[in-house]
TIVO-2410 file (N, C-alpha, C; in nm, 3 decimals):
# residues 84
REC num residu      c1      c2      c3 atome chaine
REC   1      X  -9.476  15.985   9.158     N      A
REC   1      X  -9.421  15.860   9.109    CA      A
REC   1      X  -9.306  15.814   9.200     C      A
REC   2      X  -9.197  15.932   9.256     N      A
REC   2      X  -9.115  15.838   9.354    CA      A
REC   2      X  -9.156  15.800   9.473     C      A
REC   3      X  -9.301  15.856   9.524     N      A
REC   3      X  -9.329  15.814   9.598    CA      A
REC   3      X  -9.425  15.661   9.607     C      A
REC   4      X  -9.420  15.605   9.494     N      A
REC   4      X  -9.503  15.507   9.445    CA      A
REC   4      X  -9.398  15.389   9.468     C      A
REC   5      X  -9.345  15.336   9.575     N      A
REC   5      X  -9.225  15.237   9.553    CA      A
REC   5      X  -9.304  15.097   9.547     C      A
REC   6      X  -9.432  15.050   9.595     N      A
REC   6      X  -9.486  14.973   9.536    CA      A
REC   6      X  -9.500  14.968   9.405     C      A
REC   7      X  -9.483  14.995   9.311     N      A
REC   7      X  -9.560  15.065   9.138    CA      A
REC   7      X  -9.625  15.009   9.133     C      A
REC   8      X  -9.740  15.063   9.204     N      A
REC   8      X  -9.882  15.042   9.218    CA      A
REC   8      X  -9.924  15.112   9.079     C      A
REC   9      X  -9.914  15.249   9.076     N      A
REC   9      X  -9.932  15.346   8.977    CA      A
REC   9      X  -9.917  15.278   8.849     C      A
REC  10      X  -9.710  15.254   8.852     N      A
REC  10      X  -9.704  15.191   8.721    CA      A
REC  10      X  -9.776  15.101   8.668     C      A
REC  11      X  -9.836  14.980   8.755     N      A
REC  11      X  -9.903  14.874   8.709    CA      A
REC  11      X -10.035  14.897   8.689     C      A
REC  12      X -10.108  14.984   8.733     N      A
REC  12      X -10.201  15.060   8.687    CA      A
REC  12      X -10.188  15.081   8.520     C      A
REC  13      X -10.088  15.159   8.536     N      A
REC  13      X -10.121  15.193   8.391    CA      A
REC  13      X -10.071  15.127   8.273     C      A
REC  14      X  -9.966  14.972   8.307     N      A
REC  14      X  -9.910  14.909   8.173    CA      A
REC  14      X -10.017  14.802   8.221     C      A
REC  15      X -10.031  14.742   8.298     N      A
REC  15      X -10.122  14.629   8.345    CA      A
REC  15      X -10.290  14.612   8.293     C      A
REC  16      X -10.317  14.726   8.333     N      A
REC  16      X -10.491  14.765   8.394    CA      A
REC  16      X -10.560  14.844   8.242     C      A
REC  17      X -10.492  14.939   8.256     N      A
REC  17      X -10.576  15.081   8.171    CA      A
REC  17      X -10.489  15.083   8.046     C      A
REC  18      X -10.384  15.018   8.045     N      A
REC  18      X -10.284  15.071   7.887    CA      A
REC  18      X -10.395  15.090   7.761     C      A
REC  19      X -10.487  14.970   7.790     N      A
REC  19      X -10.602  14.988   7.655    CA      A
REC  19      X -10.650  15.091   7.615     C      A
REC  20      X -10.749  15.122   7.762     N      A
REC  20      X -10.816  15.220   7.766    CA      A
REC  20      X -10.765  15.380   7.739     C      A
REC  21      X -10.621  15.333   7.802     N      A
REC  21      X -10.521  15.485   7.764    CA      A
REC  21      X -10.524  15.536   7.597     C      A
REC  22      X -10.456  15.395   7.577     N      A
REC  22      X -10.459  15.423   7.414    CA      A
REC  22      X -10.559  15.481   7.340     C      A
REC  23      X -10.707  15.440   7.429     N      A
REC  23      X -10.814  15.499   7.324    CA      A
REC  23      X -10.824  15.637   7.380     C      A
REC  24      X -10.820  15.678   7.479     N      A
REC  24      X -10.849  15.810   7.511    CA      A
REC  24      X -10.725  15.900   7.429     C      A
REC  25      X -10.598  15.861   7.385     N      A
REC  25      X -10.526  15.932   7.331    CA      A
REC  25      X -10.524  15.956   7.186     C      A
REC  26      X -10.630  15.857   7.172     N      A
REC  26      X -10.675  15.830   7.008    CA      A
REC  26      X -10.815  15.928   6.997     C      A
REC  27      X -10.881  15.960   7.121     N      A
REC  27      X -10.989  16.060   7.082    CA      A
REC  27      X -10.958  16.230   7.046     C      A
REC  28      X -10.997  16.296   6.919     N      A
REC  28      X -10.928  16.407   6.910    CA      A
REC  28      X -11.043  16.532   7.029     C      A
REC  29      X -11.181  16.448   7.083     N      A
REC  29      X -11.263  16.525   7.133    CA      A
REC  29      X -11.228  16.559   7.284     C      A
REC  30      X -11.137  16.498   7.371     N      A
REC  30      X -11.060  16.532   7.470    CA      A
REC  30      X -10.928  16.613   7.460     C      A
REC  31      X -10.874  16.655   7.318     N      A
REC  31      X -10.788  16.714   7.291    CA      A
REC  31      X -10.803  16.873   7.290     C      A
REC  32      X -10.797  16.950   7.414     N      A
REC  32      X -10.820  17.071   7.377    CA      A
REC  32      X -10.791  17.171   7.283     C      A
REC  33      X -10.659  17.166   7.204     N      A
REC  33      X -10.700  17.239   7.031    CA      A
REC  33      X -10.773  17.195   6.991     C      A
REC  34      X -10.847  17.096   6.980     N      A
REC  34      X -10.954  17.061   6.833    CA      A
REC  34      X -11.064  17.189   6.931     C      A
REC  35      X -11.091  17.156   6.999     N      A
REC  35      X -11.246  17.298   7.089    CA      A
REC  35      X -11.150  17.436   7.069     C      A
REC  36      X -11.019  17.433   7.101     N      A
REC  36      X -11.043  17.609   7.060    CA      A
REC  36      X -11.039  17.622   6.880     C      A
REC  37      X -11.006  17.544   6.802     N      A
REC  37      X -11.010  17.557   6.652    CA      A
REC  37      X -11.154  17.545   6.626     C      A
REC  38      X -11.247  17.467   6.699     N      A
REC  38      X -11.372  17.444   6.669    CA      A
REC  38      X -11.454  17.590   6.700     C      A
REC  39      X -11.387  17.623   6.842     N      A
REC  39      X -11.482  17.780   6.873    CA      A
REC  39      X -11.373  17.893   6.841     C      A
REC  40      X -11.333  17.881   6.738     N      A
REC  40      X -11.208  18.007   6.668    CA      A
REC  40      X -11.164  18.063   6.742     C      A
REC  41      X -11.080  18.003   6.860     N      A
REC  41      X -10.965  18.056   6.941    CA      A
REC  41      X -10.806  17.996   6.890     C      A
REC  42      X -10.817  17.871   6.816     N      A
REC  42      X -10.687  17.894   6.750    CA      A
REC  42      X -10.625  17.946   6.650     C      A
REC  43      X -10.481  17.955   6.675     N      A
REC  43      X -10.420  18.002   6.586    CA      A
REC  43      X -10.277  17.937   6.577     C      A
REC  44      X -10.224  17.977   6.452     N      A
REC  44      X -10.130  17.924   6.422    CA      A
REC  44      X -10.105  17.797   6.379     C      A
REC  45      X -10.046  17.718   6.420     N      A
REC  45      X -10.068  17.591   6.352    CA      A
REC  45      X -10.209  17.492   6.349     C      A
REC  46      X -10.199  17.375   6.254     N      A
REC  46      X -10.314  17.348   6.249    CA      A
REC  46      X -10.358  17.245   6.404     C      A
REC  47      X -10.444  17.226   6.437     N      A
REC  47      X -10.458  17.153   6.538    CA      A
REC  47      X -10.457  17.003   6.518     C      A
REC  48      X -10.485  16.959   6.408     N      A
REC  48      X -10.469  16.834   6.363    CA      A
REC  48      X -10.335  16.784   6.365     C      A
REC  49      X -10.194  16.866   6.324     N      A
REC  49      X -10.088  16.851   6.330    CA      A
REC  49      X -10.031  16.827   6.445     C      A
REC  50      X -10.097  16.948   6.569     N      A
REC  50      X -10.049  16.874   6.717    CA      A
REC  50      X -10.101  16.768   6.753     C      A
REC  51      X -10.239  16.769   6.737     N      A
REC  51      X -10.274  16.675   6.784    CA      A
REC  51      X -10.184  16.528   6.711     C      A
REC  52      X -10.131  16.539   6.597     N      A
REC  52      X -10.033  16.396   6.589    CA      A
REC  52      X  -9.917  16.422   6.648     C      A
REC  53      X  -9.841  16.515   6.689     N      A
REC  53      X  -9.731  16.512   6.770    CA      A
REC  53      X  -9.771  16.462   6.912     C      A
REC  54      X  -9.875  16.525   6.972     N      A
REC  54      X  -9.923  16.496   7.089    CA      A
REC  54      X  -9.865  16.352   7.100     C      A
REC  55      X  -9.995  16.265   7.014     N      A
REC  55      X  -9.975  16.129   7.010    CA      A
REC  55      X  -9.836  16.034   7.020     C      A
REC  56      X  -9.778  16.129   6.909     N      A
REC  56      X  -9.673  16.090   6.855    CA      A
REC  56      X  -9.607  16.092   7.013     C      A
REC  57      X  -9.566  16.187   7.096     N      A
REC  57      X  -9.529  16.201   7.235    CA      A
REC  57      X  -9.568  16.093   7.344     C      A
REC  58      X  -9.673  16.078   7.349     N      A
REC  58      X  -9.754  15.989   7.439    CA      A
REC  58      X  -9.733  15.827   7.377     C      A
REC  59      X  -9.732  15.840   7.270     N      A
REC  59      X  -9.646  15.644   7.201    CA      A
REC  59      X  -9.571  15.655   7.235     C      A
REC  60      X  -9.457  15.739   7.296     N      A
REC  60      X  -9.292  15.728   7.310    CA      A
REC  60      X  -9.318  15.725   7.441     C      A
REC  61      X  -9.385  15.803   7.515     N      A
REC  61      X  -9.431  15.759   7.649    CA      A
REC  61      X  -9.466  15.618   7.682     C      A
REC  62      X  -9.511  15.582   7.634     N      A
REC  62      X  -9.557  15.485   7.681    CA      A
REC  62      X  -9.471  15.306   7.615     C      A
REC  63      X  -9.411  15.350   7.515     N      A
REC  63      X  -9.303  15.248   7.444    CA      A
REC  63      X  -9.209  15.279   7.561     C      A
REC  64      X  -9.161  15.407   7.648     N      A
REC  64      X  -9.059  15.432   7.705    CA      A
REC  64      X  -9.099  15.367   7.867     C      A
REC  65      X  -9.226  15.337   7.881     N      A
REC  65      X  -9.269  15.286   8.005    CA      A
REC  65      X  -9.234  15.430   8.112     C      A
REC  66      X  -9.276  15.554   8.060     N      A
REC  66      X  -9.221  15.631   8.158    CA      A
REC  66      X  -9.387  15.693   8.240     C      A
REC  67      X  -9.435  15.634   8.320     N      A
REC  67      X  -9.587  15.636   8.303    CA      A
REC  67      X  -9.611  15.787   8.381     C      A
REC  68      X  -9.526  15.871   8.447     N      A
REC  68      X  -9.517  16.012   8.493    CA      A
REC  68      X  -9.579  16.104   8.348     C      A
REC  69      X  -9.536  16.073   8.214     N      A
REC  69      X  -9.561  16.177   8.113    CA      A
REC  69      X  -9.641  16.137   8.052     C      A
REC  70      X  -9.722  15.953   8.071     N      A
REC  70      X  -9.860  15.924   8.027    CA      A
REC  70      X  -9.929  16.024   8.109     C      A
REC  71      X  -9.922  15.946   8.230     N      A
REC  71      X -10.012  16.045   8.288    CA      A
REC  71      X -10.071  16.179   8.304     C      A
REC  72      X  -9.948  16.261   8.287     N      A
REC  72      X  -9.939  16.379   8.320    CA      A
REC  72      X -10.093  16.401   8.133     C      A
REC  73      X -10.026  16.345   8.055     N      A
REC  73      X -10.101  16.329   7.926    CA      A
REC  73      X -10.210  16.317   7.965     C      A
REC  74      X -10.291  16.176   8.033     N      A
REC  74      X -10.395  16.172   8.034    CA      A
REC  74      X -10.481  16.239   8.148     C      A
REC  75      X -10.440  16.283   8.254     N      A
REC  75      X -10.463  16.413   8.348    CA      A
REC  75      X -10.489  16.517   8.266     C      A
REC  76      X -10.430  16.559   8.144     N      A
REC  76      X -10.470  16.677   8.049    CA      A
REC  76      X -10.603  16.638   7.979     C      A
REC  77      X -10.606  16.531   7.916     N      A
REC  77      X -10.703  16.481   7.839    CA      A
REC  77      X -10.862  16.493   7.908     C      A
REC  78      X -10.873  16.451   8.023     N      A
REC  78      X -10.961  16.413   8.124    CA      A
REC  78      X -11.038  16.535   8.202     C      A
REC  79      X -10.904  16.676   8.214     N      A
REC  79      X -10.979  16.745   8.211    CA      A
REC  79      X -11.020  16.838   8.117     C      A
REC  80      X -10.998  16.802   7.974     N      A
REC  80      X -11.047  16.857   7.870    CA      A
REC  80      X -11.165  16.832   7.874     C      A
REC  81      X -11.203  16.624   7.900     N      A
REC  81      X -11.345  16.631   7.908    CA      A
REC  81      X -11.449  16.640   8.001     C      A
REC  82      X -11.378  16.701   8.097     N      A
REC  82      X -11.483  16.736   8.207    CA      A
REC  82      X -11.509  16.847   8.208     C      A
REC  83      X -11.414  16.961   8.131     N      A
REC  83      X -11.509  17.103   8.130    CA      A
REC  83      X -11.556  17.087   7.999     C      A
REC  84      X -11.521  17.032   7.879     N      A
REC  84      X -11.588  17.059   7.757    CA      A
REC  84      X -11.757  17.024   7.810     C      A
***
């Protein structure tokens, strides 16, 4: 990102994809707790619960325009669904 002094990046992602962001952060099937609770590798809390903090994180991200910790978010998401 500091190397982005065009904010190319940034405008990417409030400009271009913000939509599309939103829905991918709204899917719980790119969320990797829901697959280890689904194939009984979790534990401890429920996964439904992170998964609303998650969110809850990534709205403040993105209300905060800080698009380094969207991303970093949807870089997680993305490759949830490329190995699931």
């Amino acid at each position: 990102m500091e190397l982005d002094t065009r904010r190319q990046l940034y405008d990417l992602v409030w400009q271009r994809y913000s939509g599309a962001i939103r829905v991918l952060l709204d899917n719980p099937y790119v969320y990797q707790p829901f697959w280890d609770h689904c194939n009984g590798l979790a534990t401890g809390e429920n996964w439904g619960n992170r998964f609303a903090a998650a969110k809850r994180f990534a709205n403040a991200a993105l209300a905060g325009k800080e698009a380094a910790s969207v991303l970093a978010v949807v870089f997680n998401r993305l490759y949830t669904l490329r190995t699931s």
